[in-house]
N, CA, C and O atoms as a MOPAC input file, in Angstrom:
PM7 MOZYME 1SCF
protein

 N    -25.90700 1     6.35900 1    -1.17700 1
 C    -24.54900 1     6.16600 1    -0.73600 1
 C    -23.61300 1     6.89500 1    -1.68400 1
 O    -23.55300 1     6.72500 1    -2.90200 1
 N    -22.82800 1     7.80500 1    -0.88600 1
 C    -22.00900 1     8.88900 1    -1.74900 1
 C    -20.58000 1     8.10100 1    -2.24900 1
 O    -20.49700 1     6.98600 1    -1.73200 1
 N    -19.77900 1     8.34000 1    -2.87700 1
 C    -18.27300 1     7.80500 1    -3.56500 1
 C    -17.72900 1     8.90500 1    -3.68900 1
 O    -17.91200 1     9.63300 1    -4.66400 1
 N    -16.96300 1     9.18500 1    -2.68700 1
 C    -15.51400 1    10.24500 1    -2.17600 1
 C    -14.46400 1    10.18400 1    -3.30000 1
 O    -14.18100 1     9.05200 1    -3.69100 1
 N    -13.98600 1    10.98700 1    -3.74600 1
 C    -12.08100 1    10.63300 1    -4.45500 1
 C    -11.38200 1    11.76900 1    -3.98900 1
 O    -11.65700 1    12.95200 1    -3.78300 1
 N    -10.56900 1    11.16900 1    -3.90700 1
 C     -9.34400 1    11.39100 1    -2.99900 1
 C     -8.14000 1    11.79100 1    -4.13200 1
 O     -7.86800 1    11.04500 1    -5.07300 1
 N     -7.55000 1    12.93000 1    -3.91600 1
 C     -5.88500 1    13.12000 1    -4.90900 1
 C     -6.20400 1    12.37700 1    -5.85200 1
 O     -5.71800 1    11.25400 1    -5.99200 1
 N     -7.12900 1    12.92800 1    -6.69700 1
 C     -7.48000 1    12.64900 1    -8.54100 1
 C     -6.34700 1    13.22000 1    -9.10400 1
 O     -6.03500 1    14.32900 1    -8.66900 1
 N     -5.67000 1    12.72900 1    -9.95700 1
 C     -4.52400 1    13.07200 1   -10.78300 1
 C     -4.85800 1    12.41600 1   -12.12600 1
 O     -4.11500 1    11.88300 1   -12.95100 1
 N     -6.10900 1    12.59400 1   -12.11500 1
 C     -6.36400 1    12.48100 1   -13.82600 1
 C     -6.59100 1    11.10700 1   -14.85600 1
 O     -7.42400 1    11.06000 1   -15.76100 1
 N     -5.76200 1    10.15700 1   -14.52900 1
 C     -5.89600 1     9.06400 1   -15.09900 1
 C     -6.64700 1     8.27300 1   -13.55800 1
 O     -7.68800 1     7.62600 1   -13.66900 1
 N     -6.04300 1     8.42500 1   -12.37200 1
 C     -6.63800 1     8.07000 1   -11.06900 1
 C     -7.18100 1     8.67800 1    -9.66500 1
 O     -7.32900 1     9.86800 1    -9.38800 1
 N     -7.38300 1     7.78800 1    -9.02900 1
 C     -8.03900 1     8.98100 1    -7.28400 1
 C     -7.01700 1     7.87700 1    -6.30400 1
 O     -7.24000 1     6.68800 1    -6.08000 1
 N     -6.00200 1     8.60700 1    -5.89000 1
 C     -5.56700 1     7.72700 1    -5.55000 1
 C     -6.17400 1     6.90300 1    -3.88300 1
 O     -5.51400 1     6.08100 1    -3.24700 1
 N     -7.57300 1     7.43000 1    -3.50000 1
 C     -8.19500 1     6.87300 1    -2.75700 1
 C     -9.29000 1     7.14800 1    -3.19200 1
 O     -9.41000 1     8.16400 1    -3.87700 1
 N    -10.63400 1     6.14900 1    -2.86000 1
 C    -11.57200 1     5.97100 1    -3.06900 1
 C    -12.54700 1     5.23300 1    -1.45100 1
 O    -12.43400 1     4.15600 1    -0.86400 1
 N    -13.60100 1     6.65600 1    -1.18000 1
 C    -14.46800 1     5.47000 1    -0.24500 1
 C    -16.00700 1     5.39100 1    -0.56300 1
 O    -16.85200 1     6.20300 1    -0.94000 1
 N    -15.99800 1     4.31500 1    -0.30700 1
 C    -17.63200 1     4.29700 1    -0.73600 1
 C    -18.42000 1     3.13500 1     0.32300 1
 O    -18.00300 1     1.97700 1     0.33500 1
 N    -19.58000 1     3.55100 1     1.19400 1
 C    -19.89300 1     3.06600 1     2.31100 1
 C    -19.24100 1     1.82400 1     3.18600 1
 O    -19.42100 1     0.62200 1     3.38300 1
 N    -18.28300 1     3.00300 1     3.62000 1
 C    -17.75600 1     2.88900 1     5.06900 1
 C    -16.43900 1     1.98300 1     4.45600 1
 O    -15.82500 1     1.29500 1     5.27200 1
 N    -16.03000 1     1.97800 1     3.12800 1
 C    -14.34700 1     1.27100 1     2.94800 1
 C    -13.75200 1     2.09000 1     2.16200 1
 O    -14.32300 1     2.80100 1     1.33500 1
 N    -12.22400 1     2.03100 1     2.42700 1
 C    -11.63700 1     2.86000 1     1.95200 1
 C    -10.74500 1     1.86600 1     0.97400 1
 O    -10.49900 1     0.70900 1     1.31500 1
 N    -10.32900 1     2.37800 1    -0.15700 1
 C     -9.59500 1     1.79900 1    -1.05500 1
 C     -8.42800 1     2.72800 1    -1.52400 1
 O     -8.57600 1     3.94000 1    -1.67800 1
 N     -7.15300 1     2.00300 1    -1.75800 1
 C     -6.14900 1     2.73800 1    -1.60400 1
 C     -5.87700 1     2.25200 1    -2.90400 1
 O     -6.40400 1     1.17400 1    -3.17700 1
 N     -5.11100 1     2.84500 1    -3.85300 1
 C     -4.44400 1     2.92100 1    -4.71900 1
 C     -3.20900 1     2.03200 1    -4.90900 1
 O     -2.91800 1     1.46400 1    -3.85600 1
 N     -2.15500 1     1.65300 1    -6.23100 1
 C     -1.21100 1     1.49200 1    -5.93100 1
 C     -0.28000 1     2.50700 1    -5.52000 1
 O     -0.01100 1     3.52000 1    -6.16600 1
 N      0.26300 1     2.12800 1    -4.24700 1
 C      1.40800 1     2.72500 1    -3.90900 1
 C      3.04700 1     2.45000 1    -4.05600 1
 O      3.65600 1     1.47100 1    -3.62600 1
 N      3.52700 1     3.46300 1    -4.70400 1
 C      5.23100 1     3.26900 1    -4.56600 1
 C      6.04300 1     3.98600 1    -4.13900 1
 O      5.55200 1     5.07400 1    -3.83700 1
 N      7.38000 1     3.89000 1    -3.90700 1
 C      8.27400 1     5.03200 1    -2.95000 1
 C      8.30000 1     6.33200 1    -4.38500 1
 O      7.86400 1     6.52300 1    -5.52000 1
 N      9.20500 1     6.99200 1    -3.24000 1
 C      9.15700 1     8.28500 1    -3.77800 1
 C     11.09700 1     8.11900 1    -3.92800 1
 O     11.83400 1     8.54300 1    -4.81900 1
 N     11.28900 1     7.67500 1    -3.21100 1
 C     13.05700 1     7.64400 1    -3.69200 1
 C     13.46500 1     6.12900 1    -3.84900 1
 O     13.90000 1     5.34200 1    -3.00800 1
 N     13.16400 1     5.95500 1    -5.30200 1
 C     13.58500 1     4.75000 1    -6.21300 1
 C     14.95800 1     4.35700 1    -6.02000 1
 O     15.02700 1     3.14700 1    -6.23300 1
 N     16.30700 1     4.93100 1    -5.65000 1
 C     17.09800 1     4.77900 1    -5.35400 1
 C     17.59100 1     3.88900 1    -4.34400 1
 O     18.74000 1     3.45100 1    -4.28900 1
 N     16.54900 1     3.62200 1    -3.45900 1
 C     17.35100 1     2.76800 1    -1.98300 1
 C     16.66600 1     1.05700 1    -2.42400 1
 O     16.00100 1     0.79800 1    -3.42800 1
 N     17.01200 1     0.26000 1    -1.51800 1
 C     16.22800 1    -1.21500 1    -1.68100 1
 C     15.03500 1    -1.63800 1    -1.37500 1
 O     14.14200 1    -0.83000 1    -1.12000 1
 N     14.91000 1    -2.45400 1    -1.36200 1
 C     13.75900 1    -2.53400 1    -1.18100 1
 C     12.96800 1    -3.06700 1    -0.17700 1
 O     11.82900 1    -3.52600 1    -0.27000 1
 N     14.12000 1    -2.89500 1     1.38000 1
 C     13.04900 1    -2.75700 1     2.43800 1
 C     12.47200 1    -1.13900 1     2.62100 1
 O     11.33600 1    -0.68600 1     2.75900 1
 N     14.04500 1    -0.40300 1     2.54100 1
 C     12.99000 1     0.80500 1     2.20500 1
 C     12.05300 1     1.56900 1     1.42500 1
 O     11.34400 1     2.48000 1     1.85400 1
 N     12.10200 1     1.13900 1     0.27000 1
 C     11.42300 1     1.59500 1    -0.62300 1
 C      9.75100 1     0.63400 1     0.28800 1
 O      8.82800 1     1.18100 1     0.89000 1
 N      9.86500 1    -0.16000 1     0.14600 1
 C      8.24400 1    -0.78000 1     1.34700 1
 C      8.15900 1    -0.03500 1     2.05600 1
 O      7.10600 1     0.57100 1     1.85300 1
 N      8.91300 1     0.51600 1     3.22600 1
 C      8.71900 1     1.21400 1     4.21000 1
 C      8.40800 1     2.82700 1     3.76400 1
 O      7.78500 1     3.38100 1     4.67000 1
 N      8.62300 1     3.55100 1     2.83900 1
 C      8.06200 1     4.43800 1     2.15200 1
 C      7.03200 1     4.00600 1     1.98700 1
 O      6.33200 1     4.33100 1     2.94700 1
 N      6.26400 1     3.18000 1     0.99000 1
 C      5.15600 1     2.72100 1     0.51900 1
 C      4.34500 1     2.78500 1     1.61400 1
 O      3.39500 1     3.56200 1     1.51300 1
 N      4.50900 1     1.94400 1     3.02400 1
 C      3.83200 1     2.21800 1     4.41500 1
 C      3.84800 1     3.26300 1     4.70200 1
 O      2.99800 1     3.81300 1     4.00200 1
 N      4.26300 1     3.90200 1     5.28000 1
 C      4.50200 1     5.54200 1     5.58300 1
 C      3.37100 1     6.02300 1     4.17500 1
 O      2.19600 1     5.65600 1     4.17500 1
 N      3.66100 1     6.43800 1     3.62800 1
 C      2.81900 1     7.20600 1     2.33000 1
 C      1.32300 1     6.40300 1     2.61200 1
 O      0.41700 1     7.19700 1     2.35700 1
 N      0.70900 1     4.87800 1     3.12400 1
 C     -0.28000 1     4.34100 1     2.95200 1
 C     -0.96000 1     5.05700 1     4.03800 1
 O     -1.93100 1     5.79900 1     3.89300 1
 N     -0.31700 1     4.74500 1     5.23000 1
 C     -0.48700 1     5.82000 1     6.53700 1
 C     -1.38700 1     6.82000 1     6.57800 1
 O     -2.49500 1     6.98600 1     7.08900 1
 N     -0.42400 1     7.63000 1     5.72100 1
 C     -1.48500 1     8.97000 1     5.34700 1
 C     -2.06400 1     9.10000 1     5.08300 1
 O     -2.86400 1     9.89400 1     5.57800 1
 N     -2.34300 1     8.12700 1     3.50800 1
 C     -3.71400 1     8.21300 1     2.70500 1
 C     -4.45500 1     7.66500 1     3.72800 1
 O     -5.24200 1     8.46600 1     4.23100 1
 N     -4.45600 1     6.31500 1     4.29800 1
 C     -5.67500 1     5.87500 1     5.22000 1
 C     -6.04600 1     7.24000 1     6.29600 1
 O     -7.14600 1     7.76100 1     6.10800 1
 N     -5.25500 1     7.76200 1     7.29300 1
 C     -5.49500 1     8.91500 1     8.19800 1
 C     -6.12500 1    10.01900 1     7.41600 1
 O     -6.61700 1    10.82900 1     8.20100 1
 N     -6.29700 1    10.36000 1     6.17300 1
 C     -6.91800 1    11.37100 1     5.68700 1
 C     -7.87100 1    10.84500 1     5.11400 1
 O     -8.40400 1    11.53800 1     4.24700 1
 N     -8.49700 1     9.32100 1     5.39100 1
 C     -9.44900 1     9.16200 1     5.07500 1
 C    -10.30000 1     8.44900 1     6.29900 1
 O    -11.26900 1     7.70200 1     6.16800 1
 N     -9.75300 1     8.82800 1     7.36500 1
 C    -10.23300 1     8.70800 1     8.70800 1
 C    -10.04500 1     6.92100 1     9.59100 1
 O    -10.69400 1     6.57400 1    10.57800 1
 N     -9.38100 1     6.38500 1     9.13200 1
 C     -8.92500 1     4.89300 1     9.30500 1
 C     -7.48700 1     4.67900 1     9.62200 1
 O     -6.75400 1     5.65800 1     9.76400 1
 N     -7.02600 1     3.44300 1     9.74600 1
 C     -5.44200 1     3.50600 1     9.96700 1
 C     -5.15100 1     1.49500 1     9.34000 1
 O     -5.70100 1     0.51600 1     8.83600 1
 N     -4.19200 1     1.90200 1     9.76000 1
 C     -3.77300 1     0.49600 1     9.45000 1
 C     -4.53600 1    -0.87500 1    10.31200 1
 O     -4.89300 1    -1.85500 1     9.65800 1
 N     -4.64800 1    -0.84500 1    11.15500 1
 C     -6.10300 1    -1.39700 1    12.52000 1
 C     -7.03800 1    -1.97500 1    11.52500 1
 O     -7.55200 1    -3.09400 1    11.49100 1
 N     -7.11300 1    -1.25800 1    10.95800 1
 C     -8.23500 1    -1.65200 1     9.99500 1
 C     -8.59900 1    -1.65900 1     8.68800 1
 O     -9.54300 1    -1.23500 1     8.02100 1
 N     -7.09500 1    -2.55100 1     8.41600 1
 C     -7.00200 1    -3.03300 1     7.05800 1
 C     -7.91100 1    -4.36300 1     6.69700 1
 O     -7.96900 1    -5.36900 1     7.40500 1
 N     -8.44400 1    -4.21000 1     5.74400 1
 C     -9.48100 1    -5.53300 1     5.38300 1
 C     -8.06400 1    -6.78500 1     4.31500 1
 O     -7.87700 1    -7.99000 1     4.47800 1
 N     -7.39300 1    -5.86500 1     3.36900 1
 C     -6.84400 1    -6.82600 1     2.37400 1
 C     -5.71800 1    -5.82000 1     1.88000 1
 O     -5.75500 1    -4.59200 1     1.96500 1
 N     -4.82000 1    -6.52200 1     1.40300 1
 C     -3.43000 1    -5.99700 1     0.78300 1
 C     -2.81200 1    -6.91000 1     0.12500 1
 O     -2.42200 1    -7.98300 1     0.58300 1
 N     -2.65200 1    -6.35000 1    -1.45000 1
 C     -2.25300 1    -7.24500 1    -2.11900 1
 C     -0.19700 1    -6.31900 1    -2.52000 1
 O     -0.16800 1    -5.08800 1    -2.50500 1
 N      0.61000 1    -6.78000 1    -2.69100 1
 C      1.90200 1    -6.29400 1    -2.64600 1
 C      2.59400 1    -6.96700 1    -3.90000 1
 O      2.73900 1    -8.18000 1    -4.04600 1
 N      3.05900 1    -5.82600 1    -4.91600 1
 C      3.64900 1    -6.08100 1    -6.41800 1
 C      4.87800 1    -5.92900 1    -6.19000 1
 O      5.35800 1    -4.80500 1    -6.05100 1
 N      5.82200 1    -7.38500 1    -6.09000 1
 C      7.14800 1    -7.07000 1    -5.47700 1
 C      8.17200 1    -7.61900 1    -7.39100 1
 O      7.90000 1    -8.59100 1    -8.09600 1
 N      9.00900 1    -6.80100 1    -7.57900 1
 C      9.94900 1    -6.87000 1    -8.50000 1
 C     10.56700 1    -8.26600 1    -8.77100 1
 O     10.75400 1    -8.81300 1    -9.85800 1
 N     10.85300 1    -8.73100 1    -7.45700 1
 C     11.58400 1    -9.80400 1    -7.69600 1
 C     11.64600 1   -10.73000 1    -6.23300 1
 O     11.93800 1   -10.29100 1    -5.12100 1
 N     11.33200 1   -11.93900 1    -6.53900 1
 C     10.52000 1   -12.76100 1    -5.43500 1
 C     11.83700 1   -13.23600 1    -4.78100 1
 O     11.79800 1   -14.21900 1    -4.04100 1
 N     12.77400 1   -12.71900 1    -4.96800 1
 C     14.19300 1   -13.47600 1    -4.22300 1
 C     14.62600 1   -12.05300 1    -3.42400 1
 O     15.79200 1   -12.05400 1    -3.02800 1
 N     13.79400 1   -10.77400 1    -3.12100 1
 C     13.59300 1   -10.08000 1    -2.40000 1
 C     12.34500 1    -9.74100 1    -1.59100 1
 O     12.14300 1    -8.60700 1    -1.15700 1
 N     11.50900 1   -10.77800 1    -1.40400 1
 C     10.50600 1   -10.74600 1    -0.53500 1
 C     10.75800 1   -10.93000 1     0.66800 1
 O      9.91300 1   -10.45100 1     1.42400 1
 N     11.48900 1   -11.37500 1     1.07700 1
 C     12.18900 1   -11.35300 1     2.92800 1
 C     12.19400 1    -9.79500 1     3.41200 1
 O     11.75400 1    -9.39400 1     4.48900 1
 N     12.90800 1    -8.84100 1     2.17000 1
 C     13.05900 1    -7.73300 1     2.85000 1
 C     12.09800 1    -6.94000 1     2.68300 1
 O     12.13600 1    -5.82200 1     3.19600 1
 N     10.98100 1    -7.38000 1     1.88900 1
 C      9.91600 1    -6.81300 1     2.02600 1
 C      8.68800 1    -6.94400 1     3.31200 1
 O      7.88800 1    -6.20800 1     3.89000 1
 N      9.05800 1    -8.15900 1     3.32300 1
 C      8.41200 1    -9.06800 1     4.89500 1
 C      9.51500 1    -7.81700 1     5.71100 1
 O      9.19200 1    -6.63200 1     5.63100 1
 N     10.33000 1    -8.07500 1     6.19200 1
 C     10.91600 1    -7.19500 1     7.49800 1
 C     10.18700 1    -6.04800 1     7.33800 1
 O      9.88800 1    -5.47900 1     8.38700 1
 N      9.81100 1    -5.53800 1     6.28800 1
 C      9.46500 1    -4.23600 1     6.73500 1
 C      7.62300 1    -3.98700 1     6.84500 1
 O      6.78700 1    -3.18000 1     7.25000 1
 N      7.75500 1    -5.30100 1     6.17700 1
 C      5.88300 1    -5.38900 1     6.40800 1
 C      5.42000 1    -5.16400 1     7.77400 1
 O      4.86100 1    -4.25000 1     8.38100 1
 N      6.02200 1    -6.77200 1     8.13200 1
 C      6.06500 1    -7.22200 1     9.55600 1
 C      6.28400 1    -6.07900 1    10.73700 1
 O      5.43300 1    -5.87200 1    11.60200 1
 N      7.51900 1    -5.37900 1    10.65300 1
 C      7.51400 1    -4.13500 1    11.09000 1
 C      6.67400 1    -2.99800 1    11.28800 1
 O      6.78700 1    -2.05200 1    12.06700 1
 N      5.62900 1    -3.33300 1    10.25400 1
 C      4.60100 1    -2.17600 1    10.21900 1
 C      3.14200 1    -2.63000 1    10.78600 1
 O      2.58500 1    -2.17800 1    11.78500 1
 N      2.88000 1    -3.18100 1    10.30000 1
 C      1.61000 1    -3.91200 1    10.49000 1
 C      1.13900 1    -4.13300 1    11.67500 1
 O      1.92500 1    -4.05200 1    12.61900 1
 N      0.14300 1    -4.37100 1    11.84700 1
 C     -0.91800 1    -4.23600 1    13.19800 1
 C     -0.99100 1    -5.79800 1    13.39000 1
 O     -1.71400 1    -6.52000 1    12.70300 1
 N     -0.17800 1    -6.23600 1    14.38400 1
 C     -0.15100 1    -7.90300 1    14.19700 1
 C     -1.30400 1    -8.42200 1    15.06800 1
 O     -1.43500 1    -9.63700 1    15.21700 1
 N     -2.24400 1    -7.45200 1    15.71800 1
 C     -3.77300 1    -8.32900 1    16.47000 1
 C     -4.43100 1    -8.01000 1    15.42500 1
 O     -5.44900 1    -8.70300 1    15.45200 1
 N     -4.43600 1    -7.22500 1    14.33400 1
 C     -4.87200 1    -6.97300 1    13.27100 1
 C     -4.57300 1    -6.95300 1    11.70900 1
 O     -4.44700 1    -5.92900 1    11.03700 1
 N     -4.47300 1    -8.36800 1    11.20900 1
 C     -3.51100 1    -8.12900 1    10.13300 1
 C     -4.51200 1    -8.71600 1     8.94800 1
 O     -5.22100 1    -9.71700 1     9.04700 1
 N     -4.37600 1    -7.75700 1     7.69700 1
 C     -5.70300 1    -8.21700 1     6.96200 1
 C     -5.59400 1    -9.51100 1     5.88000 1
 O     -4.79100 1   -10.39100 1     6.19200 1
 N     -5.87800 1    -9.57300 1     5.41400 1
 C     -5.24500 1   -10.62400 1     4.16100 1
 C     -4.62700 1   -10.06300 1     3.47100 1
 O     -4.88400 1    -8.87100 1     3.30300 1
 N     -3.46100 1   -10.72400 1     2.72000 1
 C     -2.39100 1   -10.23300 1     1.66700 1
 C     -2.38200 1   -11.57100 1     0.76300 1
 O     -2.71400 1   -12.74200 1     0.94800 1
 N     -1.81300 1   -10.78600 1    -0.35900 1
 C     -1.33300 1   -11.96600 1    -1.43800 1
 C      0.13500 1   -10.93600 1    -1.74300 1
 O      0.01000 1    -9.72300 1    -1.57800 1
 N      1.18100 1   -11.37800 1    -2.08500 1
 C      2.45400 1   -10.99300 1    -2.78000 1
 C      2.53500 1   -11.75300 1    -3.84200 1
 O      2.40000 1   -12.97600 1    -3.81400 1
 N      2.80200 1   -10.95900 1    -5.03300 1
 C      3.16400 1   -11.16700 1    -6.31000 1
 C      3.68500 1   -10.69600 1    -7.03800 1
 O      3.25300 1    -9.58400 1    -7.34100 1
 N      5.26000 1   -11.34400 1    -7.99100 1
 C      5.91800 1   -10.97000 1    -7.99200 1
 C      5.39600 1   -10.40000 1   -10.05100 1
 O      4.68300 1   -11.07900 1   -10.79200 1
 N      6.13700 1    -8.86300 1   -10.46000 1
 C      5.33600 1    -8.62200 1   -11.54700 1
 C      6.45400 1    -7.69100 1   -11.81900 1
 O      7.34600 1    -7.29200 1   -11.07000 1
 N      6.19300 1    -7.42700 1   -13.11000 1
 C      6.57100 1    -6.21400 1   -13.83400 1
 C      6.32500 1    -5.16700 1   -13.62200 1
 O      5.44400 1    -4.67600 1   -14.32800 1
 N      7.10700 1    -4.10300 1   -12.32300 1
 C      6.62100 1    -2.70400 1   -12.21000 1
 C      6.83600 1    -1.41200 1   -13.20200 1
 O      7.52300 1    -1.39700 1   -14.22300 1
 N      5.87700 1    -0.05300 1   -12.49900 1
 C      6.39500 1     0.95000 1   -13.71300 1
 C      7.61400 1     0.86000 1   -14.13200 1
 O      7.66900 1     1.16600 1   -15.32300 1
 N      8.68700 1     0.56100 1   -13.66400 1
 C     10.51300 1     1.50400 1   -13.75900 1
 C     10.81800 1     0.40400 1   -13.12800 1
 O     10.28600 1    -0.19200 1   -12.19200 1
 N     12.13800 1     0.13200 1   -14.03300 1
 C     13.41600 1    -0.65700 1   -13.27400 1
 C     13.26600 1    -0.42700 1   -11.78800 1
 O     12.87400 1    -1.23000 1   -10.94100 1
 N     13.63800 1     0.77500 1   -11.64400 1
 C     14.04100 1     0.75400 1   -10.49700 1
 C     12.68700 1     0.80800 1    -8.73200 1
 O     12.87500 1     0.92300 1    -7.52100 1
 N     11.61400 1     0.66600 1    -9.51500 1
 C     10.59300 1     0.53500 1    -8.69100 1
 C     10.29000 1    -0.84500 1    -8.28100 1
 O      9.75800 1    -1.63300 1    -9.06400 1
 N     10.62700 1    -1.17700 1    -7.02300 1
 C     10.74700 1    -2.49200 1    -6.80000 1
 C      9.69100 1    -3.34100 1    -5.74800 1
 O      9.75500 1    -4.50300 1    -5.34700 1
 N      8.61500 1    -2.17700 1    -5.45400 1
 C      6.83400 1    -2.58300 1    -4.60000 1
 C      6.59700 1    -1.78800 1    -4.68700 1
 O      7.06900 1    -0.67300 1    -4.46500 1
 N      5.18200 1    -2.46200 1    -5.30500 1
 C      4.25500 1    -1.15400 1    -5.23000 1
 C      3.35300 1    -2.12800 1    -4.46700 1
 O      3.57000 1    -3.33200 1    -4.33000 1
 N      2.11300 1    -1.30700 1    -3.90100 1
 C      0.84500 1    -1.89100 1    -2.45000 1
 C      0.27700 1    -1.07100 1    -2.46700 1
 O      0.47800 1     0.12400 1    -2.25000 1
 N     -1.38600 1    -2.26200 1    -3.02800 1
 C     -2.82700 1    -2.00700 1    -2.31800 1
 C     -2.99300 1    -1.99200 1    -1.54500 1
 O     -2.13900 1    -2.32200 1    -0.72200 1
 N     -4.44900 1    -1.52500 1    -1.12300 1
 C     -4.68200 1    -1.36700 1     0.55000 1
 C     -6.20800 1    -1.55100 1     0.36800 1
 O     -6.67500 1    -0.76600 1    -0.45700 1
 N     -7.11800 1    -2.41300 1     0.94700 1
 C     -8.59200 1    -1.78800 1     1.61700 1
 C     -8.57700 1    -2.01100 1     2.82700 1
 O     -8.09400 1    -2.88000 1     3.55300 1
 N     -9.39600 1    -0.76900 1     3.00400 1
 C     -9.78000 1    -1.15000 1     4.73500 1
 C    -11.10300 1    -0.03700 1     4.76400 1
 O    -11.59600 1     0.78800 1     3.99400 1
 N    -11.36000 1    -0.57400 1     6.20400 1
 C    -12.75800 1    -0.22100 1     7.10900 1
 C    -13.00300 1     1.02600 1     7.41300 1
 O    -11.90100 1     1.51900 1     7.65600 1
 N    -13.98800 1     1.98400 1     7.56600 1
 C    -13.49900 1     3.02900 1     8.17400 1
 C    -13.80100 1     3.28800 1     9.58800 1
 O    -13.33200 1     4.27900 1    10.14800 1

């Protein structure tokens, strides 16, 4: 059984599969500037891809765990979850609220799923 990496940048891969699951990296937005439903909704969008270039989609998420800044902004992280997500298919999550890279990075999100 082979182990794929995906966009190695040295300290990480920011995907990894190894028979038949795909593992996603932490993900965060790319424009730190807005709040933080969008900055989630970046994070989705960007997860998107990595899963589609690793032949899967959101359908077939197994687990997602979500590093939110500050737990008195988890609603707007929910709207945009909820928004995204495959609701006949929704995998397990945990949200927890933590110390991200940068002030201004306010979720970052794991991902596994199936392929």
């Amino acid at each position: 059984m082979s182990i794929e990496r995906h966009d190695i940048s040295g300290h990480l891969s920011k995907v990894v599969e190894h028979n038949g699951t795909v593992y996603v990296a932490g993900t965060t937005a790319e424009d730190k500037s807005v709040g933080m439903k969008q900055q989630t909704e970046q994070v989705l969008a960007k997860i998107d891809g990595l899963l589609a270039k690793s032949g899967t989609n959101k359908s077939k998420l197994l687990s997602a765990t979500v590093y939110i800044s500050d737990m008195a902004q988890k609603a707007a992280m929910n709207e945009a979850w909820l928004a995204w997500i495959d609701r006949k298919n929704p995998p397990t999550r945990a949200c927890v609220a933590a110390e991200l890279g940068s002030r201004t990075t306010l979720v970052e999100i794991v991902v596994t799923a199936a392929k």
